[in-house]
VEXDREN-2710 file (C-alpha; in Angstrom, 1 decimal):
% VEXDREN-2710
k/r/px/py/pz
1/UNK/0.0/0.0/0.0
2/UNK/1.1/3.5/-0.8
3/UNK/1.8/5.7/2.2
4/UNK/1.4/9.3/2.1
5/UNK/2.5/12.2/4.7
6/UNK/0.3/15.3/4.8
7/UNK/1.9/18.0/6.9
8/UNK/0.8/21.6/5.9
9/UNK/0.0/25.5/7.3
10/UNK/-1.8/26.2/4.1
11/UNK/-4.5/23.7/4.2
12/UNK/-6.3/24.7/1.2
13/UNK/-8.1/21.4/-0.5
14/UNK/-5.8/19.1/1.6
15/UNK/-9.3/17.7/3.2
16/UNK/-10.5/16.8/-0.1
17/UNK/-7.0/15.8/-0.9
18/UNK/-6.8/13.4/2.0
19/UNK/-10.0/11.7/1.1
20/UNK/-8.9/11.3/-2.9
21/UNK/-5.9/9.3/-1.7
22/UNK/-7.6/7.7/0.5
23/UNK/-10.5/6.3/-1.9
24/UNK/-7.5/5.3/-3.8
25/UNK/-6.2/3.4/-0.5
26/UNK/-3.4/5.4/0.1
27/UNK/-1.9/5.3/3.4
28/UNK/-2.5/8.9/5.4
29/UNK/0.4/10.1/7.9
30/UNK/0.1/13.2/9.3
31/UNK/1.0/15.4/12.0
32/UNK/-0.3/18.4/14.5
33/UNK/-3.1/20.6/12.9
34/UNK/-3.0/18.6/9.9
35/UNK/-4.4/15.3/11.3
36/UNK/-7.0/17.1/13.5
37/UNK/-8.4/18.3/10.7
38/UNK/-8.1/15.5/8.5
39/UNK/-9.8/13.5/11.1
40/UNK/-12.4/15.7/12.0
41/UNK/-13.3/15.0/8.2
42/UNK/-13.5/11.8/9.0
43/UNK/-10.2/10.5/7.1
44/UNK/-8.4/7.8/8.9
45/UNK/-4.6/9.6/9.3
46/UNK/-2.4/7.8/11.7
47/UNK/-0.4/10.6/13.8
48/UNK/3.4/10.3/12.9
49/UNK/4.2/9.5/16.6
50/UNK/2.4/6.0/15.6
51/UNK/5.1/5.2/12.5
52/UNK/8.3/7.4/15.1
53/UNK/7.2/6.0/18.1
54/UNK/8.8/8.6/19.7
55/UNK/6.7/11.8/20.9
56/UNK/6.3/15.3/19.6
57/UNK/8.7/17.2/21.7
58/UNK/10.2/21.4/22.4
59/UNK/7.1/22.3/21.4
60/UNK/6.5/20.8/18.4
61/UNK/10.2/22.2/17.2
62/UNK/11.1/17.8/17.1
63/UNK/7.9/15.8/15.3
64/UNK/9.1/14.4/11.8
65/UNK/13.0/15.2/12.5
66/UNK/13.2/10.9/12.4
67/UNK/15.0/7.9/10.7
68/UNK/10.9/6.6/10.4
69/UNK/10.1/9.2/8.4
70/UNK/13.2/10.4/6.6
71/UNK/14.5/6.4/5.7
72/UNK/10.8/6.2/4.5
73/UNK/11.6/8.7/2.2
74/UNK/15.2/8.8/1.0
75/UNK/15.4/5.1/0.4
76/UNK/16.4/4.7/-3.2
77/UNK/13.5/2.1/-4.4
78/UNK/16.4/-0.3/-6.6
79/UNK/19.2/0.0/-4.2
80/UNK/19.4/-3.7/-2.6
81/UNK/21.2/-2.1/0.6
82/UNK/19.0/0.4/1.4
83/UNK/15.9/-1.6/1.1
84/UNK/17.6/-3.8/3.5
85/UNK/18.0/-1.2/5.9
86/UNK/14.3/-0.1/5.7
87/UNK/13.7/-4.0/6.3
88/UNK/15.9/-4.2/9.5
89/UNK/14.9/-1.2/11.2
90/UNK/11.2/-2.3/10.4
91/UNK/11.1/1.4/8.3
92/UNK/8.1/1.5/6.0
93/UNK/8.4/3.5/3.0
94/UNK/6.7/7.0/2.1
95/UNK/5.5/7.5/-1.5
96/UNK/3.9/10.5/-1.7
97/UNK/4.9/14.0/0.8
98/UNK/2.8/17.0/0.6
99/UNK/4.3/19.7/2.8
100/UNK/3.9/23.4/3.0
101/UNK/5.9/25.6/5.7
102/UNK/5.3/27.7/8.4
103/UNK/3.7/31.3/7.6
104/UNK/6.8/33.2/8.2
105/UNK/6.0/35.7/5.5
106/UNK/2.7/36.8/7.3
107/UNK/4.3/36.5/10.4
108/UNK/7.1/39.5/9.6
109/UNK/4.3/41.3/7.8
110/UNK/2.7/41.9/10.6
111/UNK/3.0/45.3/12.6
112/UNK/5.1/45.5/15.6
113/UNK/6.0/41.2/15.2
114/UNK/8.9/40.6/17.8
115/UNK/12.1/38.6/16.4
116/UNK/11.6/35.4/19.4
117/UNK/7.8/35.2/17.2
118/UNK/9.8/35.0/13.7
119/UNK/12.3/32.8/14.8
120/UNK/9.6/30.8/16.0
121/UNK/7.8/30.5/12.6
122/UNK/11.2/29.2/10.6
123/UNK/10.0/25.6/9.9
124/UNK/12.2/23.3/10.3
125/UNK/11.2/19.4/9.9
126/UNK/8.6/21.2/6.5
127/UNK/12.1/21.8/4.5
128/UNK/13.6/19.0/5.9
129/UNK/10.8/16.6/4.3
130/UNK/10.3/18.9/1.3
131/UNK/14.1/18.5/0.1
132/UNK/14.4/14.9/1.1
133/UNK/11.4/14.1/-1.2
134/UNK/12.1/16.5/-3.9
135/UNK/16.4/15.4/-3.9
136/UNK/14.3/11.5/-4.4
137/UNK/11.6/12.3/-7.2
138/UNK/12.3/9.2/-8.9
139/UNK/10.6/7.4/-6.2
140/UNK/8.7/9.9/-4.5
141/UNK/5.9/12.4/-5.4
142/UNK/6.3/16.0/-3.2
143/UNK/4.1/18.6/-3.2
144/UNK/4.3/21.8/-1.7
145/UNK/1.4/23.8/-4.2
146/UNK/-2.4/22.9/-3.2
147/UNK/-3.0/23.7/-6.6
148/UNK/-1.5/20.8/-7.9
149/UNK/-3.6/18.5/-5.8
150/UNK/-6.2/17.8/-8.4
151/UNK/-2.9/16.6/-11.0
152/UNK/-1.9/14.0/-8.8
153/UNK/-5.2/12.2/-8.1
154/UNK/-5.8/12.5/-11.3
155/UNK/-3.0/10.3/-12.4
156/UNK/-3.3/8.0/-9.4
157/UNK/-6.9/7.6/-10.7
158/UNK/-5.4/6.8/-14.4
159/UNK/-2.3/4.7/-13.7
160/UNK/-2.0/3.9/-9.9
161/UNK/1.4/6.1/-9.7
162/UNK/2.5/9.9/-10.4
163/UNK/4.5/9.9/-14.2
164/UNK/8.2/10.3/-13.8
165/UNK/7.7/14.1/-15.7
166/UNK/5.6/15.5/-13.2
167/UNK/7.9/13.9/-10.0
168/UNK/10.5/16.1/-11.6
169/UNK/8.8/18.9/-12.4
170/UNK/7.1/19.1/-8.7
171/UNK/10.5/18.2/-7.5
172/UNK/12.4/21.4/-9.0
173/UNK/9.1/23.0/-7.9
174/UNK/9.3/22.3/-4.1
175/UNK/12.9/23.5/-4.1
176/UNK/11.8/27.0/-5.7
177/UNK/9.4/27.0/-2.8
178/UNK/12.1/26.0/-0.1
179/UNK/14.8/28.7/-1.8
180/UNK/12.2/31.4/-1.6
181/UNK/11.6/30.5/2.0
182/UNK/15.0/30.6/2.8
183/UNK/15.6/33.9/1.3
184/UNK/12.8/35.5/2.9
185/UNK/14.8/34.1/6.3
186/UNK/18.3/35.9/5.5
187/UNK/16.4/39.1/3.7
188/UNK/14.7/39.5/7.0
189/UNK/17.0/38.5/9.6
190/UNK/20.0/40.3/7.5
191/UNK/19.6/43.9/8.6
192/UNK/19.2/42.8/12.5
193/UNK/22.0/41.3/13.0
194/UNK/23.8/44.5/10.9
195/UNK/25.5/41.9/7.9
196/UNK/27.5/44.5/5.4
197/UNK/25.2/46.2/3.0
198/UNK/26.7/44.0/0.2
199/UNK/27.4/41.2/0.9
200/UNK/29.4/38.4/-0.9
201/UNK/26.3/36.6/-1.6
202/UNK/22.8/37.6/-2.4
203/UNK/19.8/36.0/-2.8
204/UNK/16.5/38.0/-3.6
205/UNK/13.1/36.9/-4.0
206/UNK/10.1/38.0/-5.5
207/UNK/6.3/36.6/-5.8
208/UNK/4.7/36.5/-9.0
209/UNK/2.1/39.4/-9.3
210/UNK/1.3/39.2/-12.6
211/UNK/1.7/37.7/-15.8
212/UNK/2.0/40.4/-19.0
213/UNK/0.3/40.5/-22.4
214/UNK/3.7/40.6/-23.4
215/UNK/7.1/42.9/-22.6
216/UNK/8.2/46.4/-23.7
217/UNK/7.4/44.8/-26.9
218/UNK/4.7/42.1/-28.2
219/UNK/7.9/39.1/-28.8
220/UNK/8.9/39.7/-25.5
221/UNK/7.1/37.3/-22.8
222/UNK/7.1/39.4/-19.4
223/UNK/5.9/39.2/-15.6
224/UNK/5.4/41.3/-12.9
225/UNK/6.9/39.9/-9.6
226/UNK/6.7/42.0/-6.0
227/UNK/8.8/42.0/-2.8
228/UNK/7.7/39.8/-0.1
229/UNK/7.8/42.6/2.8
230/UNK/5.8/45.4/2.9
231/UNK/4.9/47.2/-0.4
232/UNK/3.0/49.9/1.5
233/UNK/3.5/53.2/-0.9
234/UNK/4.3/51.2/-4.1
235/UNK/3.2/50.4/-7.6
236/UNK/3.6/46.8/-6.3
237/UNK/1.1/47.1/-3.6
238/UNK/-1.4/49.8/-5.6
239/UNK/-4.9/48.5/-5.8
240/UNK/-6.6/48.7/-9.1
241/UNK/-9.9/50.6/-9.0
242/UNK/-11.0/50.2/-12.3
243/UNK/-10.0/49.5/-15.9
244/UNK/-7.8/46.9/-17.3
245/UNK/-4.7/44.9/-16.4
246/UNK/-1.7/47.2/-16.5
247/UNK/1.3/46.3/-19.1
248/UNK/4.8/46.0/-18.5
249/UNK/5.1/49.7/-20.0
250/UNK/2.4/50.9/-17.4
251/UNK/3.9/49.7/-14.8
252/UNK/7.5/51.0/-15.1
253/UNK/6.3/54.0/-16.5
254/UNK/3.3/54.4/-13.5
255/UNK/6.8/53.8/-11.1
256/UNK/8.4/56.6/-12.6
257/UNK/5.8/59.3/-11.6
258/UNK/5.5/57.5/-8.6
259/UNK/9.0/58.6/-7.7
260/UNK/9.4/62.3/-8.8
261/UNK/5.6/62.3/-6.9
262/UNK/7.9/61.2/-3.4
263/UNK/9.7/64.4/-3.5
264/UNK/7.0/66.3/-2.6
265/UNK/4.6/66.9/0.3
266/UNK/3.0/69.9/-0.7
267/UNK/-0.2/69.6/-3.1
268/UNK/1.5/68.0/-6.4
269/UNK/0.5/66.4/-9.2
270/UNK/3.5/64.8/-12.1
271/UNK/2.3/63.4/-15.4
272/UNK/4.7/61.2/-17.6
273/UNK/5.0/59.7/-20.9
274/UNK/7.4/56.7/-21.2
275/UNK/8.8/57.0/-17.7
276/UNK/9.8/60.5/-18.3
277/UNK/8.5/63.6/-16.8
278/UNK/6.4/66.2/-18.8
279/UNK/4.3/68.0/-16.5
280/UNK/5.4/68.7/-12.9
281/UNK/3.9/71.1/-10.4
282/UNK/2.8/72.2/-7.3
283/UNK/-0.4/74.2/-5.9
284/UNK/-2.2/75.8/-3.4
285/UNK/-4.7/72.4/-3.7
286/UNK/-4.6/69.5/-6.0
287/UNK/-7.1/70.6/-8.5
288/UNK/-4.4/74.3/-9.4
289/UNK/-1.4/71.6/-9.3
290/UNK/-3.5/69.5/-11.8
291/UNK/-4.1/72.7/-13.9
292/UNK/-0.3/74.0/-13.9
293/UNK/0.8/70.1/-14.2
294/UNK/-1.2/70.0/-17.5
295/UNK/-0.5/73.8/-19.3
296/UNK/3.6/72.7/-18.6
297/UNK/3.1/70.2/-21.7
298/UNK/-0.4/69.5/-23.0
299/UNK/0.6/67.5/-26.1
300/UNK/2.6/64.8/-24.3
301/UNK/0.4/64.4/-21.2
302/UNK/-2.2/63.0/-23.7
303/UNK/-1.9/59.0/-23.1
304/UNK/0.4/59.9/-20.3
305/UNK/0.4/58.8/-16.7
306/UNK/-0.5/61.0/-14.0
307/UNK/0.0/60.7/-10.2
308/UNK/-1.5/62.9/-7.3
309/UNK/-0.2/63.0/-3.2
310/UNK/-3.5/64.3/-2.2
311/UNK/-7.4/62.6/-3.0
312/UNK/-8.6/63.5/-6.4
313/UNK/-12.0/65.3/-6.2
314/UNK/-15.2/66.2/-8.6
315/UNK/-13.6/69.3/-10.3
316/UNK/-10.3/67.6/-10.6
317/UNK/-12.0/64.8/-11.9
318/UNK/-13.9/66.5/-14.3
319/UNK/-10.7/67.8/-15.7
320/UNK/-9.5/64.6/-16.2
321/UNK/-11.7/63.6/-18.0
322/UNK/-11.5/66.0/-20.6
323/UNK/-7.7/64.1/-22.3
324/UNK/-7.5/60.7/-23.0
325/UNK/-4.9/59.0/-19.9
326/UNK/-3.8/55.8/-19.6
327/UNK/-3.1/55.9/-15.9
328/UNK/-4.7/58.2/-12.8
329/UNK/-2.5/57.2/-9.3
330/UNK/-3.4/58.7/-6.3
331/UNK/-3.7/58.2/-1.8
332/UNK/-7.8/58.1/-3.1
333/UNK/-10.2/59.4/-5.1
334/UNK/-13.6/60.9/-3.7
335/UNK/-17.0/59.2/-4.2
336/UNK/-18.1/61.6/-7.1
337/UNK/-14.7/61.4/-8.9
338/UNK/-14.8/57.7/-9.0
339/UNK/-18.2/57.9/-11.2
340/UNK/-17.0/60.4/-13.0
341/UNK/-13.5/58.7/-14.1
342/UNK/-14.9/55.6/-14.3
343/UNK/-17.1/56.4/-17.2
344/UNK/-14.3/56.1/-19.5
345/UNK/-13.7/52.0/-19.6
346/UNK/-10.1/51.9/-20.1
347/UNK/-8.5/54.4/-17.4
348/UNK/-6.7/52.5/-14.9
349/UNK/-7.4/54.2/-11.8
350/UNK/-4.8/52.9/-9.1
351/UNK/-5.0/53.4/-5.4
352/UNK/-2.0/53.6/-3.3
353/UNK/-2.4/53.9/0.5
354/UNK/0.8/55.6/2.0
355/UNK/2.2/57.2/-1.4
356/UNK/4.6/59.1/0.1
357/UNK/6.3/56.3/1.5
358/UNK/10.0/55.8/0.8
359/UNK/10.9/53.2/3.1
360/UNK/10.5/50.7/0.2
361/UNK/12.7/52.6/-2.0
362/UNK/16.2/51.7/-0.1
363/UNK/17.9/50.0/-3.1
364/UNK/18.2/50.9/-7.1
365/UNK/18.9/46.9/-9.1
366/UNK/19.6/47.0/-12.6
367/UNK/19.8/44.0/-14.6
368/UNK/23.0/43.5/-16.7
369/UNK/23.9/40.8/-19.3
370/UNK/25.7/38.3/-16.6
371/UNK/24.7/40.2/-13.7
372/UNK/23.0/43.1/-11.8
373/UNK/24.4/46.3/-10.7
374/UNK/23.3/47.2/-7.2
375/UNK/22.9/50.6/-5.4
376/UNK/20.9/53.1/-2.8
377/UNK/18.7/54.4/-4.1
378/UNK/19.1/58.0/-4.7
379/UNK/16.9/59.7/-1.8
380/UNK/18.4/62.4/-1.1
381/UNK/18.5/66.5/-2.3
382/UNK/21.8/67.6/-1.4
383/UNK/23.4/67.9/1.8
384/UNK/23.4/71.5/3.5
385/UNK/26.9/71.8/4.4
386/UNK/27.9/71.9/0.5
387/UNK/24.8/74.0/-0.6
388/UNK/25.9/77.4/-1.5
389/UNK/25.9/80.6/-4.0
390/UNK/28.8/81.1/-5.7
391/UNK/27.6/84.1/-8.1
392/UNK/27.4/87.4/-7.3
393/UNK/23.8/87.6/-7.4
394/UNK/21.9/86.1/-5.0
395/UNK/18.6/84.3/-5.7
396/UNK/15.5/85.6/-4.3
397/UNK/13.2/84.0/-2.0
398/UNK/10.7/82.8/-4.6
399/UNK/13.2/82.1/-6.7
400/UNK/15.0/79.8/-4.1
401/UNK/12.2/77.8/-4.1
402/UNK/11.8/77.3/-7.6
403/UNK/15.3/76.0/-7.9
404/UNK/14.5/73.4/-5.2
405/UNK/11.8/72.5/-7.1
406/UNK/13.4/72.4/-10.4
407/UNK/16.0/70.6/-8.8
408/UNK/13.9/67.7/-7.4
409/UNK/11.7/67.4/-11.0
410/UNK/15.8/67.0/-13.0
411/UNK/16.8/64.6/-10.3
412/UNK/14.3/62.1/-11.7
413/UNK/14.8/63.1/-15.8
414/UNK/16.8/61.1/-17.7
415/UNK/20.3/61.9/-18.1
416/UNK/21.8/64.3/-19.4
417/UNK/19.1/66.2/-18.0
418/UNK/17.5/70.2/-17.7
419/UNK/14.4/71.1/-15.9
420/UNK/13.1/75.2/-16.3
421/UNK/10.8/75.5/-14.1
422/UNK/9.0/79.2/-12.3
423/UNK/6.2/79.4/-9.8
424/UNK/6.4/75.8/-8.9
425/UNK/5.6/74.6/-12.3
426/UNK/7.7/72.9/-14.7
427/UNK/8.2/75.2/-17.8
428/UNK/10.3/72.6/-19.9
429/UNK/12.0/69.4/-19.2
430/UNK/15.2/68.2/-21.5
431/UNK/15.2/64.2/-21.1
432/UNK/18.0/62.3/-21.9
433/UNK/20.1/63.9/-24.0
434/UNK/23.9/62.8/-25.0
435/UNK/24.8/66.3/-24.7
436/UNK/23.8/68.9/-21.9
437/UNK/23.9/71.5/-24.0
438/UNK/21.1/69.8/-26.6
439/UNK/19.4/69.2/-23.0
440/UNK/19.1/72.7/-22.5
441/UNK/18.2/73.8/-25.6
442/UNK/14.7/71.4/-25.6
443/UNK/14.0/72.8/-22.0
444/UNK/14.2/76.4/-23.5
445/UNK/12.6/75.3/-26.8
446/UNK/9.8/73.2/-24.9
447/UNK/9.2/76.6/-22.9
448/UNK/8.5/78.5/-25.9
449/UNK/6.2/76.5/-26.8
450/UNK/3.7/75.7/-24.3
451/UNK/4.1/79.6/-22.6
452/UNK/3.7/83.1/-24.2
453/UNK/7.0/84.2/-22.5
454/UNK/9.1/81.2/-22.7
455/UNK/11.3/80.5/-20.0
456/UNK/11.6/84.4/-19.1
457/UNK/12.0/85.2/-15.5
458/UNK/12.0/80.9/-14.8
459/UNK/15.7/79.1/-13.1
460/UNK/17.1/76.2/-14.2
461/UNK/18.4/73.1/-12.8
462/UNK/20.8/70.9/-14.2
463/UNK/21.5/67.1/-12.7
464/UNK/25.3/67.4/-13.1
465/UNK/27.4/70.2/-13.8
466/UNK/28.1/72.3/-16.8
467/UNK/31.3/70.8/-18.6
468/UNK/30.9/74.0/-20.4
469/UNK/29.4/77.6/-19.8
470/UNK/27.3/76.9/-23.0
471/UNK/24.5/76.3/-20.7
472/UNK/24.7/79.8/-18.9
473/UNK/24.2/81.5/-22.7
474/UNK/21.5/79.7/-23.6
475/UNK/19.9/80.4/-20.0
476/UNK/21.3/84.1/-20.5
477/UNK/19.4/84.3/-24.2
478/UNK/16.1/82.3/-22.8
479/UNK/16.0/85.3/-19.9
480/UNK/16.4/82.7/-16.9
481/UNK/17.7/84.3/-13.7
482/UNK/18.6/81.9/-11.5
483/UNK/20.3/78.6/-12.2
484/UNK/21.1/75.1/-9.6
485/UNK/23.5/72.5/-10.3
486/UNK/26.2/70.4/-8.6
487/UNK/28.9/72.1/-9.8
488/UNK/32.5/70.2/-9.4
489/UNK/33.8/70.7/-13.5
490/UNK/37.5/72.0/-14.4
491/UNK/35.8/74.2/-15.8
492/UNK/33.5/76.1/-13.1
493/UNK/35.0/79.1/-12.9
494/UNK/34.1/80.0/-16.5
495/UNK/29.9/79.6/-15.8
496/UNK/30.4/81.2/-12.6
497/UNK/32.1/84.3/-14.0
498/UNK/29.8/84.6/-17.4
499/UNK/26.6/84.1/-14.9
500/UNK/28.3/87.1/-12.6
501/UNK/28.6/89.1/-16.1
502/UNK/24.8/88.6/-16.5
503/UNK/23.7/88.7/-13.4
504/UNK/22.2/85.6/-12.7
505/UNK/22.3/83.8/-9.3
506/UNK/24.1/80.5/-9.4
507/UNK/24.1/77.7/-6.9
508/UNK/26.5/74.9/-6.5
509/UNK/24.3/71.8/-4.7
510/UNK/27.8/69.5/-4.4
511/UNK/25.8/66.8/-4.9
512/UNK/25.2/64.9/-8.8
513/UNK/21.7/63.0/-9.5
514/UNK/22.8/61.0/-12.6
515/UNK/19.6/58.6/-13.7
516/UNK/20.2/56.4/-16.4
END
């Protein structure tokens, strides 16, 4: 007779399970919750004590750690030797484990969870039995998935055994789910016990969100996979309030107004198109930020992604609803601006509680052929120690903080990047550009074309520093007054000194904000 060892947290269909195998008279084993609630279904599970004869012991840390129920299931089924041992020590073999492991994921997840409680919920005996079945697939069907209960009856039902292809494939599927465990261990326990930011290994891992239509481009198979910890403030942990799935370009593109969107706790409101910013400002209340968010560039908002800090309401709403958008992100969105939005079928209107979270935000990963390049992420402005004017002039007040905001809308621009921004309102935005100076001129030329005076009377901020004093003559010619940068080029002294001739305020940050 087959034997079988049900031991699970997640009992999802392991009642009906049970009673499958044992129609099929299959051999039930199982331990703690598990066989209370198999037998209170009224399957006949022996408790492993009964197979160990030894008790469960520490608190249930010592149950399946045995030679009864590990011999059972590492005995290779043609070795003459090791069948001779199970015959000796009277050990019976175990055909089929289904195993899942302790719920250390929710355990972390929740608020104000001590360490004693997490160490408490690292299984121990679940991987134990999980690898010894999966490392012994040619004899022995593990399953660690409830939805792949239904499979395996199935093909008991047919031919009396699992098929040798779907013992492997569970196999390399219970170690993927024993890896992930592990890694959620080390990820968590990692920064408590203060290992070096980098260390020589890493492991990461990542649940499946998601599957995509397709990648940046239709031949390209995608998926969307989120952190395990708390995704509180995230695209990862938005919740979709209407319209369809998002794609892999709504996504990364949705993540990169999320991120120019942190920098601010005032009223603001950021619209992009392909991950880049077009429209960026700030406003007494979220329906004027909306406004001055839209006049900064109202032919590339159209299809674009917008993202709010504050609740959008009726009038904003109304506005809205007036361009096609792909995407509308924001804290919440009031009862009347829901109806209103949602009368156009394809919007995605996202909800993220927390959005100016940046707790999630402590590393930058980019994927390389061979490898990933790991980072910070870039949180902060600049440090105050380094901040200072180096021009004659001296910036006002208002337009001191238009350079901080123009500097926190270029920080999150492609590089080589520009930002011309006045009255907490982005003007014009050069993107990605292989040459500053080319960056410069589309800020200017953007400026001209969306506002009657250009970029008169607006500053500039640039996210490294001039490697020329081209920059200043274009600013000079566009009528900007004020300008922001890191400074630190051989060549400083000659944009300082033409700024001084024209009388524009300059200001050295110290600090770059590349973003390629």
């Amino acid at each position: 007779m087959k034997r079988a060892l049900l031991s699970v947290s997640d009992k999802t269909g392991i009642v009906d399970f049970a009673k499958d195998l044992e129609r099929l008279g299959v051999e039930i084993i199982s331990t703690g919750g598990t066989c209370k609630a198999l037998r209170n279904a009224g399957v006949k599970a022996l408790d492993v004590e009964s197979i160990t004869n030894f008790p469960e012991c520490l608190d249930g840390r010592v149950k399946t750690l045995h030679p009864m129920v590990h011999g059972g299931i590492l005995a290779v089924r043609e070795n003459e030797d090791h069948m001779k041992h199970l015959e000796k020590f009277n050990i019976g073999l175990i055909d089929i484990v289904a195993v899942n492991l302790y719920p250390f994921k929710e355990t972390i997840a929740k608020e104000g969870v001590l360490l004693e409680e997490a160490i408490e919920n690292i299984d121990i005996g679940g991987p134990s039995m999980v690898r010894a079945a999966a490392k012994n697939y040619k004899y022995v069907t593990v399953i660690t998935d409830p939805s792949d209960y239904p499979k395996i009856i199935e093909e008991l039902e047919k031919d009396g055994d699992t098929c040798p292809h779907s013992r492997f494939y569970l196999s390399a599927k219970a170690f993927m789910h024993t890896a992930h465990y592990d890694a959620m261990i080390s990820n968590y326990l990692k920064p408590l016990a203060r290992i070096e930011e980098f260390p020589q290994t890493l492991t990461l891992t990542y649940e499946k969100a998601q599957d995509m239509r397709y990648g940046e481009n239709p031949q390209q198979k995608a998926a969307f996979y989120k952190e395990t910890g708390n995704i509180e403030g995230t695209i990862a942990g938005a919740e979709k309030l209407h319209g369809k799935e998002l794609s892999f370009n709504n996504i990364n593109d949705a993540n990169g107004a999320l991120m120019l969107l942190k920098e601010f706790t005032e009223p603001a409101v950021v619209a992009c198109k392909h991950s880049a910013p077009c429209g960026v400002a700030l406003g007494s209340s979220i329906h004027e930020a909306y406004l001055k968010a839209y006049e900064s560039d109202s032919v590339s908002i159209f299809g674009g992604i917008v993202a709010f800090n504050r609740e959008v309401d009726e009038n904003t709403a109304e506005e809205i609803n007036k361009i096609f958008l792909e995407i509308i992100i924001a804290p919440d969105f009031s009862e009347k601006a829901l109806e209103i939005l949602k009368s156009k079928k394809n919007i995605r209107l996202l909800k993220i509680n927390n959005i100016g979270n940046n707790k999630n935000n402590s590393y930058d990963i980019k994927k390389v052929a061979g490898g990933l390049l790991i980072q910070e992420s870039d949180v902060s402005l600049y440090n105050e120690e380094d901040f200072k004017c180096v021009t004659k002039a001296k910036p006002s007040e208002k337009e001191m903080k238009d350079l901080i905001f123009a500097m926190q809308v270029v920080k999150h621009a492609k590089s080589n990047a520009i930002a011309i921004c006045r009255n907490l309102q982005s003007v014009g935005i050069g993107n990605g550009q292989v040459s500053r100076i080319w960056a410069c001129k589309q800020a200017i030329d953007h400026g001209k074309e969306f506002f009657e005076n250009g970029a008169e009377g607006a500053v500039l901020a640039s996210d490294a520093y001039f490697p020329f004093s081209d920059c200043v003559e274009q600013a000079h010619k566009a009528g900007i007054k004020a300008i922001i940068q890191p400074g630190g080029s051989i060549r400083d002294k000659e944009s300082v000194k033409l700024c001084d001739e024209y009388g524009i305020s300059m200001i050295f940050t110290g600090m770059r904000h590349f973003k390629h």
